[in-house]
C-alpha positions as CSV (number, residue, x, y, z in Angstrom):
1,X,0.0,0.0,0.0
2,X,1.0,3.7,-0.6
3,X,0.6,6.5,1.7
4,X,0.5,10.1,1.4
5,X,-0.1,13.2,4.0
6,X,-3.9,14.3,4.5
7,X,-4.3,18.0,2.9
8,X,-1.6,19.9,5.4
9,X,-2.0,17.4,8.2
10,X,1.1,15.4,9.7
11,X,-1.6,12.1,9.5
12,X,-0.3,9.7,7.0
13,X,-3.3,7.8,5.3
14,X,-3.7,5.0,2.8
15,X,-4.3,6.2,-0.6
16,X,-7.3,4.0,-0.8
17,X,-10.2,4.7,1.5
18,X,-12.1,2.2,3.0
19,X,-15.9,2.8,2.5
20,X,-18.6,1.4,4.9
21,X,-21.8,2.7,3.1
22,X,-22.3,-0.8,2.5
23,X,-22.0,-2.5,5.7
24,X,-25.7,-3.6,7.0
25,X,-28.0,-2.4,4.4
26,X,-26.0,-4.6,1.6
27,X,-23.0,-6.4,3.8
28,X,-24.4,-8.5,6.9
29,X,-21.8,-8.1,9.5
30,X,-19.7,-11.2,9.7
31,X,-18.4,-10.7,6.0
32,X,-18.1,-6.6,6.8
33,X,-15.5,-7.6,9.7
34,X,-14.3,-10.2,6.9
35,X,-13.2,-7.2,4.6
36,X,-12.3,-5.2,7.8
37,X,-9.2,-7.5,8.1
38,X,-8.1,-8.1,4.6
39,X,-8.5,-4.1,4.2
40,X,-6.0,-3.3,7.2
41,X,-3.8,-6.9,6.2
42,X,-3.2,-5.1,2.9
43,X,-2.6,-1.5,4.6
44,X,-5.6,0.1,4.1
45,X,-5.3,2.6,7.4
46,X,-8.2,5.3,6.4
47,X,-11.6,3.6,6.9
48,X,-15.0,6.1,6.2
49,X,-18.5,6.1,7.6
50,X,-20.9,8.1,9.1
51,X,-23.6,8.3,11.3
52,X,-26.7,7.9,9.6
53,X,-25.3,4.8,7.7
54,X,-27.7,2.1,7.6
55,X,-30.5,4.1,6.8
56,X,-34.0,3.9,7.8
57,X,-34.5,2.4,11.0
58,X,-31.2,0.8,11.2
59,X,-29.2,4.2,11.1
60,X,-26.4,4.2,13.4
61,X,-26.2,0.1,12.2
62,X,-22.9,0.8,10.3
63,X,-20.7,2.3,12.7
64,X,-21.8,-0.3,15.3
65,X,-20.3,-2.8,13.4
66,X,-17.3,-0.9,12.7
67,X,-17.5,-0.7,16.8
68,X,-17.7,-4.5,17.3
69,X,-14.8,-5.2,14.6
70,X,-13.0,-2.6,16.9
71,X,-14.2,-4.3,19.8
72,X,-12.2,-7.7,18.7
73,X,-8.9,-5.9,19.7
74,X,-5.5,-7.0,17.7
75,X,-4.7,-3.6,17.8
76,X,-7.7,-3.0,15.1
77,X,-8.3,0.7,16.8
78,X,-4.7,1.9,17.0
79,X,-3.8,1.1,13.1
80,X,-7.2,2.7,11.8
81,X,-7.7,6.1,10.7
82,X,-11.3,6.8,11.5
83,X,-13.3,8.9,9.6
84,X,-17.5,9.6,10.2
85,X,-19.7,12.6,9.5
86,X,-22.3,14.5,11.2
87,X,-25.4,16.2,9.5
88,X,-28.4,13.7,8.9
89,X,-31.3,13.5,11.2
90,X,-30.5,10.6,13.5
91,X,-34.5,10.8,15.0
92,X,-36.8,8.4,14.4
93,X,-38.3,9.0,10.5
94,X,-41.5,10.9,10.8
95,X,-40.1,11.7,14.3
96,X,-40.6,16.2,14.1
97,X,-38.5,16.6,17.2
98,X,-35.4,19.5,16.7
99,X,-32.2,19.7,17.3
100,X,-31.5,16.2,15.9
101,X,-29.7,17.3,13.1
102,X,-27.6,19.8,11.1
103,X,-24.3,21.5,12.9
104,X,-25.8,23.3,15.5
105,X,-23.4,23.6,18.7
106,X,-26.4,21.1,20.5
107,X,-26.3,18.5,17.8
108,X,-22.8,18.0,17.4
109,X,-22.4,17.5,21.0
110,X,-24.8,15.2,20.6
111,X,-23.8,13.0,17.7
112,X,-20.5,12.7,18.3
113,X,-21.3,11.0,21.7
114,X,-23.8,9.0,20.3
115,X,-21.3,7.9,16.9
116,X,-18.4,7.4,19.8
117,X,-20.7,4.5,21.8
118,X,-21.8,3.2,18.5
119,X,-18.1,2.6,17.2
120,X,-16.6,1.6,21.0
121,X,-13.5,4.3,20.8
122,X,-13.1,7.4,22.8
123,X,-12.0,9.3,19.8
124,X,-12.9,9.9,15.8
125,X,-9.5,11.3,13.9
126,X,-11.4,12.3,11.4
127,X,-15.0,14.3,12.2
128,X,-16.6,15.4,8.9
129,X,-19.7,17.7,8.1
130,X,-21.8,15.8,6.2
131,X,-23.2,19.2,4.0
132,X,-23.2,22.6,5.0
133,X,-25.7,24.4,6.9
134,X,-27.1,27.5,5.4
135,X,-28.7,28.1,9.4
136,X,-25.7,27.7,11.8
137,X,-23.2,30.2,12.2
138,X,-19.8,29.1,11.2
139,X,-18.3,30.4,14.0
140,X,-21.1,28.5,16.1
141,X,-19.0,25.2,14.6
142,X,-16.0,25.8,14.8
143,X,-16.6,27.1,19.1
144,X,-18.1,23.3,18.9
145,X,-15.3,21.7,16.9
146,X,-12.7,23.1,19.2
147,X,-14.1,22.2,22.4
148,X,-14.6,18.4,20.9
149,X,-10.4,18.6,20.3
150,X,-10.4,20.0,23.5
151,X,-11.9,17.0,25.2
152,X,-9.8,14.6,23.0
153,X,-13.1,13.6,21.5
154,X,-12.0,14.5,18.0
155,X,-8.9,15.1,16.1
156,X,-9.4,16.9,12.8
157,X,-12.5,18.1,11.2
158,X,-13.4,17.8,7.5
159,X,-16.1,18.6,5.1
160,X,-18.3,16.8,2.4
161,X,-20.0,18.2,-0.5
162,X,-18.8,21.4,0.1
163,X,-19.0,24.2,-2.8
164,X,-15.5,25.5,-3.3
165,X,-16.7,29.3,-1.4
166,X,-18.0,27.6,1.6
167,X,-14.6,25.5,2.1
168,X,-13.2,29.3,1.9
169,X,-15.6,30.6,4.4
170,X,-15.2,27.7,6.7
171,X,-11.0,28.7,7.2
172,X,-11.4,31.9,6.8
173,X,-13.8,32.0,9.7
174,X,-11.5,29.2,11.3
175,X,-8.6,31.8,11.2
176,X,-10.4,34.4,13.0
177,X,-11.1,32.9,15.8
178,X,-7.5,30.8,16.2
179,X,-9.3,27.0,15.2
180,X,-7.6,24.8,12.9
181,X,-10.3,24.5,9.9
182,X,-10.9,21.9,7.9
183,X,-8.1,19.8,6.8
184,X,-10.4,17.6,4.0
185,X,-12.8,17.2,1.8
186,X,-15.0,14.2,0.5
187,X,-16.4,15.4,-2.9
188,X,-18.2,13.2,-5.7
189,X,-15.4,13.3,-8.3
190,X,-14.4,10.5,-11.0
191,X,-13.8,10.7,-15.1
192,X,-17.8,11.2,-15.6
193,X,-18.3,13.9,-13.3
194,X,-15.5,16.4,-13.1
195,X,-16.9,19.4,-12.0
196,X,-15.2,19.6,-9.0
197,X,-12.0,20.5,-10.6
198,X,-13.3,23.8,-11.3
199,X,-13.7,25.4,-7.7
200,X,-14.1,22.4,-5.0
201,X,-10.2,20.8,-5.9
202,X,-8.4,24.2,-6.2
203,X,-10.3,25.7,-2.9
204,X,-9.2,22.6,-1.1
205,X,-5.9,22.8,-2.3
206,X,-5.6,26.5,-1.8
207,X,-6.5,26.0,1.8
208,X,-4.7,22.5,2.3
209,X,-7.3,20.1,2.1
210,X,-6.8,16.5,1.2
211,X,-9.2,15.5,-1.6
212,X,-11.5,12.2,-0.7
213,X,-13.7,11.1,-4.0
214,X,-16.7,9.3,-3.1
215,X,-18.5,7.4,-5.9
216,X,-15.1,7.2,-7.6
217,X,-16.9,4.5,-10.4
218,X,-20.0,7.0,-10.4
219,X,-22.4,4.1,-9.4
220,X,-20.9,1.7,-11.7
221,X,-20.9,3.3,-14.5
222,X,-17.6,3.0,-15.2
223,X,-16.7,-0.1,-13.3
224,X,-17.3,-2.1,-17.1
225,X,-20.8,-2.1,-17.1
226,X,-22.0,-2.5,-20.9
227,X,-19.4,-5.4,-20.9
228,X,-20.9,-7.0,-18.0
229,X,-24.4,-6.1,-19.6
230,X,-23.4,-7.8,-23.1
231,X,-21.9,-10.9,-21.2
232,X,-25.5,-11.2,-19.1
233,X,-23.6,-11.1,-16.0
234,X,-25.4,-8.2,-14.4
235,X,-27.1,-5.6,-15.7
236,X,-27.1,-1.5,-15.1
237,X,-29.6,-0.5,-12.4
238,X,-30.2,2.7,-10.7
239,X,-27.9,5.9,-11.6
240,X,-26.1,3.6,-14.1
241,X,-29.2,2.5,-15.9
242,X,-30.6,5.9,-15.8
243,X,-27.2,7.5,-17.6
244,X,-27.0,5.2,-19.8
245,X,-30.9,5.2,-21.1
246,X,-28.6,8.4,-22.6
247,X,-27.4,7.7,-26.3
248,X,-24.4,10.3,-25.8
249,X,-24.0,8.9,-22.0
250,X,-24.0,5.2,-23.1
251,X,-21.3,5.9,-26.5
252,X,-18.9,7.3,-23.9
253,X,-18.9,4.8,-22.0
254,X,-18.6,2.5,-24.6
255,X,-15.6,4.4,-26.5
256,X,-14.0,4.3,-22.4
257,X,-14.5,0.3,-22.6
258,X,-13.2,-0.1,-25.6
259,X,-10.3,2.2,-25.1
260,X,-9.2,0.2,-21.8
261,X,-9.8,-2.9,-23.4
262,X,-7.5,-2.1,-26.0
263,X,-5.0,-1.8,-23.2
264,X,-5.5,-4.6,-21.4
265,X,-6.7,-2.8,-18.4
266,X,-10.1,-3.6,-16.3
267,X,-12.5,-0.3,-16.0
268,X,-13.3,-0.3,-12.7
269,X,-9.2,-0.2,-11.6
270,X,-8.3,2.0,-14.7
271,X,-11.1,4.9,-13.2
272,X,-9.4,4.4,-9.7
273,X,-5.9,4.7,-10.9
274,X,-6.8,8.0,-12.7
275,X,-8.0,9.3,-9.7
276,X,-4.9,9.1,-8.0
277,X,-3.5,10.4,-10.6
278,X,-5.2,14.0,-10.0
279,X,-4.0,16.7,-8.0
280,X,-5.2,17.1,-4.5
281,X,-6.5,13.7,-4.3
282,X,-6.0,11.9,-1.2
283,X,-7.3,8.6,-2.2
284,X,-10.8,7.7,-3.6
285,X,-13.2,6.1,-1.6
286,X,-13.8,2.2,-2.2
287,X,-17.0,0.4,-1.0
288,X,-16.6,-3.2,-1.3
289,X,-19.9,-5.6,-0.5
290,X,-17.5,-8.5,-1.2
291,X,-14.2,-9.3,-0.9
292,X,-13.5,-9.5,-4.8
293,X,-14.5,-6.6,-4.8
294,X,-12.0,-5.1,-2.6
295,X,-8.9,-6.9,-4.3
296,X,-9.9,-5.1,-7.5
297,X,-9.8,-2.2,-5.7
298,X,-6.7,-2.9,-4.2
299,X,-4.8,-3.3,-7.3
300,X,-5.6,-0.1,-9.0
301,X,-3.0,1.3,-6.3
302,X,-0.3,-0.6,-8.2
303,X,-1.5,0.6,-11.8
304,X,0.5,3.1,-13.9
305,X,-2.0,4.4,-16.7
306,X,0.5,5.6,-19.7
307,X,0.0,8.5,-21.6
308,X,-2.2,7.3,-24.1
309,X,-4.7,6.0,-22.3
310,X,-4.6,9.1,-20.0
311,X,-4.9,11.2,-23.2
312,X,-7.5,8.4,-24.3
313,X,-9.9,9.1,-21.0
314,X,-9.6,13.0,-21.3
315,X,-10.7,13.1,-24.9
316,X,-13.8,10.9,-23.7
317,X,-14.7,12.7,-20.4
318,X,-13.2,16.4,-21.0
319,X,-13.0,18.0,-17.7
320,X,-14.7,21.7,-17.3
321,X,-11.3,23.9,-17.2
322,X,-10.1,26.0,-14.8
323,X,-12.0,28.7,-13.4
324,X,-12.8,31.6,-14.4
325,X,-11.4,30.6,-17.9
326,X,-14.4,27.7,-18.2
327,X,-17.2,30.3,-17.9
328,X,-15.6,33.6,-18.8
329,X,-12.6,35.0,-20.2
């Protein structure tokens, strides 16, 4: 495994993430601790969730069973860099109670004591806000943020889906009143959907923020799904089959295919190796429900995409340009 700095930080993290999304709703919990181990035997040290995972009823359902893979011991806790987010409504659904969500000082207070019983640690190295809030005061956060580091409760603070001017605001406002700021942030960013290059990447790295792609295959789409399709083996469903009910969608992705076939390469590795090819980037975010899954993720780490196929992939999915050149002069 390879390992990098997070944005400005001192923390050295794996340049693959480790996502949980999966574990409960779509990975029962024995074969989630399965992946767990072969994950950190492999040197996978930055591990994602947050608290609303497991959806539903069963929120809170995937950091407990990051808590009772913790809980197992053989120094699981110590080699893990933990990562989870605050933001969703953690009430019951229907349930019209406040203060049960958002980044109010109240809430955070509350959910970080709530995701610290669930995982079994008395820390989170990684506390991210889920989404901004247009109603909380940033300086209302960052007052709760600091006590949280205070306490020892928390280490950093990140951000996720953040437009590029509130990642500014946040450490601007972080400056003025002597807190860290964020040190991250988890964007949706992969060859079909670029258009976080244009202010989210270069805020982050302005401000020296480790970039952390989520949906790095956008939903499958480019983990080889018209070859799968043509094969029978599975077929596009959700996001993927909704792109893809798109002529112009659908011939990029096949001219993509085609292109790494012609290279030997698999899709679904070739679209995580570009990633860490970018600048900024951290490592994306993988979310295995299997452990085949994960090895295919795992070897994209290793892959060195040449210049033609990197020339290849930006005639297919252009990204927007830089800003202000993309939308003005």
């Amino acid at each position: 495994m390879k390992y990098t700095q997070l944005g400005r930080t001192g923390l050295k993290v794996s340049r693959l993430v480790l996502g949980t999304m999966n574990f409960g709703p779509q990975t029962d919990e024995a074969t989630s601790h399965e992946i767990m181990d072969s994950a950190l035997a492999a040197g996978v040290n930055f591990f994602d969730t947050a608290n609303v995972y497991g959806w539903g009823e069963n929120k809170g359902r995937t950091e407990e069973i990051i808590g009772s893979w913790f809980a197992k011991g053989g120094d699981r806790r110590d080699k893990v860099v933990l990562a989870t987010k605050v933001y969703g409504n953690m009430a019951g659904d229907g349930d019209p109670w406040p203060n049960h969500d958002r980044l109010s000082a109240l809430n955070i207070r509350r959910a970080v004591d709530a995701s610290l019983k669930r995982l079994r640690t008395d820390h989170i190295d990684l506390y991210q806000f889920h989404h901004i809030d247009r109603r909380t005061p940033v300086e209302e956060i960052w007052q709760a943020i600091d006590v949280l580091v205070t306490q020892g409760k928390i280490l950093y603070a990140g951000s996720s889906n953040f437009p590029g001017w509130k990642i500014a605001q946040a450490n601007e406002a972080a400056r003025r009143v002597g807190s860290y700021g964020l040190v991250s942030e988890q964007c949706l960013y992969n060859l079909a959907e670029r258009r976080a290059e244009m202010e989210v990447i270069p805020a982050a790295q302005e401000y020296g923020l480790g970039v952390i792609p989520w949906s790095p295959l956008h939903g499958g789409l480019l983990g080889g799904v018209l070859k799968k399709e043509n094969e029978g083996a599975r077929r596009a469903t959700g996001r993927s089959a909704d792109a893809l009910a798109n002529t112009a969608v659908r011939d990029k992705v096949q001219a993509y295919e085609d292109l790494l076939d012609k290279h030997g390469l698999a899709p679904g590795e070739a679209a995580l190796a570009w990633l860490l090819t970018r600048p900024g980037v951290t490592g994306p975010i993988v979310g295995p429900r299997t452990q085949e899954q994960l090895e295919s993720a795992l070897r994209a780490v290793e892959l060195e995409l040449g210049d033609e196929v990197l020339t290849g992939l930006d005639e297919i999915f252009p990204g927007p340009g830089p800003s202000p050149e993309a939308f003005a002069w």
